[in-house]
N, C-alpha and C positions, 0 to 999 in steps of 0.2 A: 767906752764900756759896751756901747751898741754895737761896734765893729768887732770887740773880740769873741762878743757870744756868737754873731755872725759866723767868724772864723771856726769856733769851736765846733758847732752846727757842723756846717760844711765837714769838717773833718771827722765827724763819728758818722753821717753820712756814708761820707768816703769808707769810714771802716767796716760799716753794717753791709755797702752793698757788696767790698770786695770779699769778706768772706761767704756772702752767698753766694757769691759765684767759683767761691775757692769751692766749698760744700757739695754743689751742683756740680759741679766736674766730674766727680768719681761716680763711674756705672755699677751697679752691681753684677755680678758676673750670672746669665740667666742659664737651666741647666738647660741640655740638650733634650732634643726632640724623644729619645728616646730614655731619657731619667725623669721620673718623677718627686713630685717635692714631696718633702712630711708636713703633716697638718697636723699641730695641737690645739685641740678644741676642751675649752674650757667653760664646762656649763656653769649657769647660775647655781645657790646653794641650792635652789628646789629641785636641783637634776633631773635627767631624765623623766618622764611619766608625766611630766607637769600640763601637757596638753597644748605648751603655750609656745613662749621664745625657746626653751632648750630643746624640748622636739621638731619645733619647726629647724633649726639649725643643727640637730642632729640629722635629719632627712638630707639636708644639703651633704655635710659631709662624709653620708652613706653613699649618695651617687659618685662624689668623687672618690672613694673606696674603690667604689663598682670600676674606676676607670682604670688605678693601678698605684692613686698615689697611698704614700705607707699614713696610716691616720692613728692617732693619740687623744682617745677622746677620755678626759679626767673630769669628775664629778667630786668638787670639793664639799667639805659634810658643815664648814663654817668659812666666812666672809674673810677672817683672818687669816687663810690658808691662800688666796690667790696671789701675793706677791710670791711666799714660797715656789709654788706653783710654778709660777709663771717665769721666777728666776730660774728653777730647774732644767724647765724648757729651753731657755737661753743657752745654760752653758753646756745642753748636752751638743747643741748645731745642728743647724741644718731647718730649725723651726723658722 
């Protein structure tokens, strides 16, 4: 019995580390020097004005504005709206 848990082991082992290494294989493709990425920034529900984390995190994504990249900042009005949200973002690409 002690030998086949053994065995068992060893072989999900086996299985967990060749798929992280299958996983880790693939690069993501990074854009060129002269493309910039989109950024969707998704404030807390206190949005903007709050003094706090979404201002401080709006300020970041204002400089990277300033630099070229295209930015999407959405300020959801309740908590149940950020999966929507954030699935939007998803399938429009490129976030």
């Amino acid at each position: 019995m002690k030998k086949t848990l053994t065995i068992l082991a060893l072989v999900l082992v086996s299985i967990l580390l060749f798929s992280m290494v299958v996983s880790c294989d693939k690069k993501p493709e990074a854009p060129s020097n002269d493309e910039k990425g989109k950024i969707g920034y998704v404030t807390g529900v206190g949005g903007l004005g709050d003094n706090a984390f979404n201002d401080l995190g709006n300020a970041g994504i204002t400089m990277l504005k300033e630099e070229g990249f295209e930015v999407n900042v959405i300020e959801p009005s309740a908590s149940s709206e950020y999966e929507g949200i954030i699935r939007n973002l998803c399938e429009e690409g490129g976030y």
